[in-house]
Structures are given as C-alpha cells and as structure tokens.
C-alpha positions as CSV (number, residue, x, y, z in Angstrom):
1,X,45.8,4.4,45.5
2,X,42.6,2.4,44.7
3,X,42.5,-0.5,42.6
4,X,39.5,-1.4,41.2
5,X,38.5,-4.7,39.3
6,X,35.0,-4.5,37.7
7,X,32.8,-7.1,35.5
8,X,29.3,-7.2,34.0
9,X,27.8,-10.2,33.0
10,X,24.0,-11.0,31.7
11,X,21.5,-14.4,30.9
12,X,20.7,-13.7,27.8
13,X,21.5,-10.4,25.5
14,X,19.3,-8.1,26.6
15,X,18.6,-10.4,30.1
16,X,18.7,-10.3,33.6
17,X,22.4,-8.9,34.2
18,X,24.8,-8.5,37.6
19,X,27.4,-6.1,37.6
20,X,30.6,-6.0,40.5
21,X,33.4,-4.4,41.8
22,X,36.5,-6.1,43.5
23,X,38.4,-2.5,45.4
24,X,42.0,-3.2,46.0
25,X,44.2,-1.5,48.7
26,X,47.7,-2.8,49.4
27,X,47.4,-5.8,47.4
28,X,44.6,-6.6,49.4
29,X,40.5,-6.9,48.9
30,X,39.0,-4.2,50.7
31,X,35.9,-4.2,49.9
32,X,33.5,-6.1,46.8
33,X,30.2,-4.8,46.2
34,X,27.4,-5.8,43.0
35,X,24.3,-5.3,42.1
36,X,21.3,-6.7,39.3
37,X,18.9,-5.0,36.4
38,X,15.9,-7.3,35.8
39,X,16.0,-6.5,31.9
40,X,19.9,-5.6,30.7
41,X,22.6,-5.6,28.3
42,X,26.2,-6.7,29.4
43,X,27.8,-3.5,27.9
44,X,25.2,-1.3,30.4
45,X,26.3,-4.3,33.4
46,X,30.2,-3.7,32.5
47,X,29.2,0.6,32.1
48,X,27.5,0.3,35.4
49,X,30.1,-1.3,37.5
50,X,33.0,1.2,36.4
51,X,30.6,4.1,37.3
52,X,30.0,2.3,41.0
53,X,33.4,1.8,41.3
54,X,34.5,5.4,40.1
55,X,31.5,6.8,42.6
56,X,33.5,5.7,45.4
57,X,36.2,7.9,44.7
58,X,36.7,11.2,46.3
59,X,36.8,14.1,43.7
60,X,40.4,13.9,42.2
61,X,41.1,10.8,43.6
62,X,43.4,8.6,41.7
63,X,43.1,5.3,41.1
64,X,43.3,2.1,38.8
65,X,40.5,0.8,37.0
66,X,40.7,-3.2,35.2
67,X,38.3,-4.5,32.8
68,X,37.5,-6.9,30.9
69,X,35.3,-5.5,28.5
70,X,37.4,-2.9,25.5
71,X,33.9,-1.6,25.3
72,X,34.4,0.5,28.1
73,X,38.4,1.0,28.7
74,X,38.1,1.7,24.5
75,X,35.1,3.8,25.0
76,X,36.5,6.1,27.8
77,X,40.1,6.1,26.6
78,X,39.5,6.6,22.8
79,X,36.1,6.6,21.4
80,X,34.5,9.2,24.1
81,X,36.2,12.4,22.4
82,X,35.0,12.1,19.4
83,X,31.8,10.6,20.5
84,X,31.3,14.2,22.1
85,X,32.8,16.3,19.4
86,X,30.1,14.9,16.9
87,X,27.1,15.5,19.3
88,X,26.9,11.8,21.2
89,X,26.8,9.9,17.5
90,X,29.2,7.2,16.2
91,X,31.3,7.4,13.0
92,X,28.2,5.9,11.5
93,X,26.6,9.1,12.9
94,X,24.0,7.0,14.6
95,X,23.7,8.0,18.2
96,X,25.6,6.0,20.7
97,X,24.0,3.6,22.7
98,X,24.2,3.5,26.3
99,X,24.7,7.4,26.5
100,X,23.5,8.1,29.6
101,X,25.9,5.9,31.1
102,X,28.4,7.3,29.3
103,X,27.5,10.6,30.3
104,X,27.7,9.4,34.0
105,X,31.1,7.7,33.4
106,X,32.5,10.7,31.6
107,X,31.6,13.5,34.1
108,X,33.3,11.1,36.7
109,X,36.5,10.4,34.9
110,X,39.5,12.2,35.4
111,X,43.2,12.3,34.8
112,X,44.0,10.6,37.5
113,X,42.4,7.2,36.9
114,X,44.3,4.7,34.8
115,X,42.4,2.3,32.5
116,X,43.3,-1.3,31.8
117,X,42.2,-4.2,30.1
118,X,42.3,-7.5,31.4
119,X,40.8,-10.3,29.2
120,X,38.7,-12.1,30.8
121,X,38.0,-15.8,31.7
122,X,41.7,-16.1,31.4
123,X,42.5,-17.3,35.5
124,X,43.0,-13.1,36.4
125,X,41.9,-13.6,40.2
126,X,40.1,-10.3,40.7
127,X,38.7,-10.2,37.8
128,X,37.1,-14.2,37.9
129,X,35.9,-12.9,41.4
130,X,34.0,-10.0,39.8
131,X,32.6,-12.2,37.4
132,X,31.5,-14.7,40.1
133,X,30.1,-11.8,42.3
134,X,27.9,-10.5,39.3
135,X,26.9,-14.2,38.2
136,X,25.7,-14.8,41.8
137,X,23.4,-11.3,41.6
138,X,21.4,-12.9,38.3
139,X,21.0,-16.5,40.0
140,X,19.6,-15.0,43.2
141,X,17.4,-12.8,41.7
142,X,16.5,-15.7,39.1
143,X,15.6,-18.0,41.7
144,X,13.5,-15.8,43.8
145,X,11.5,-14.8,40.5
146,X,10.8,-18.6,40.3
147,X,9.8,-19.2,43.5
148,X,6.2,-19.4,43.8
C-alpha cells in the first residue's frame, strides 16, 4: 500500500504557493514530486497536492494519505457530504470555495484511502520534507521572476 505525505505552502495569502508529495512504499521514499501557482491560496496548494498524490493511484487503489492541513482531511472526511447534499454551499449556504478542487478530489476518493492528520511543523519527517519541497518551488520561481 501507498503512503502519501502532502503539504501546501504559499508567500503571502493569496501569493505565489508550492504544493508536494512525499510517496512512501515499505517505509521508504519512493518517489517526491511538487509543483508552483504564480497567484495562490494555501488551502488550493494543500487541495492540489492530495489530488496529485491521489492521481497517482490506480483506480481502487488503496492507500494512506497525511496532512497537515484539517481543511482537507476535515473537508473529505466530514464536510464533503453535506457540502454536496446542499448543492456545493456551506452551512452559511454560501458556496464553498475551492469547488473545483473539491470536485476533483471527491471524484478521486474512495473507500480505500485512509485520511490523517499530522500537525505540522511539529519534527514529522515526511511531512517537514513536503513542506521543504513546496517552499523550494515558490523560492525558485521567485528568484527567476527577479532576475532581470
């Protein structure tokens, strides 16, 4: 079974953002991929990397997803039924942001993944490497915007 550890991070709120995904396999990395938006939110960087991570997945795959962020594991554990029940609006009955990525997220859940939190910036080695790796994708992209 997979074992995916995913982060999203941004500069600024909405900013330039990074996303990543640290994939487990026998206790070991296998593979650890990211990405960058230009102009972002974190919640759409820490949606983003559990879709990439869940895209990886063979239909009916099962696997193990960590996060840092209750947004999502909250979101596609408890909030999402409802959410869809009421015609994609909150208990507010505003609509809920980020939808399309939710949509995306939904239609690639299944039973067979397991959610988890993991708080973050609390010394959890996979996830401090996913927040590295989506740290890194902002500063490179930064510093080539600067660059003349």
């Amino acid at each position: 079974m997979k074992i995916f550890y995913t982060d999203g991070a941004c500069s600024g709120n909405p900013g330039p953002g990074g996303w990543a995904v640290v994939e487990l396999r026998d206790g070991k990395i296998r593979k650890k991929w990211g990405g960058y938006a230009p102009h972002t939110t974190n919640n759409r960087m820490e949606l983003i990397a559990a879709i990439e991570a869940l895209q990886s997945l063979d239909p009916d795959e099962k696997a193990e997803l960590h996060t840092d962020s209750e947004y999502v594991r909250k979101g596609i554990t408890e909030w999402m039924l409802n959410w869809k029940k009421k015609g994609w609006k909150t208990a507010a009955k505003k609509p809920v942001k980020n939808q399309d990525l939710w949509q995306t997220l939904d239609r690639l859940n299944h039973a067979g993944i397991r959610w988890f939190y993991v708080p973050g910036h609390e010394g959890y080695e996979y996830n401090e490497l996913c927040d590295q790796i989506a740290k890194e994708f902002i500063q490179k992209q930064v510093k080539r915007a600067l660059v003349p």
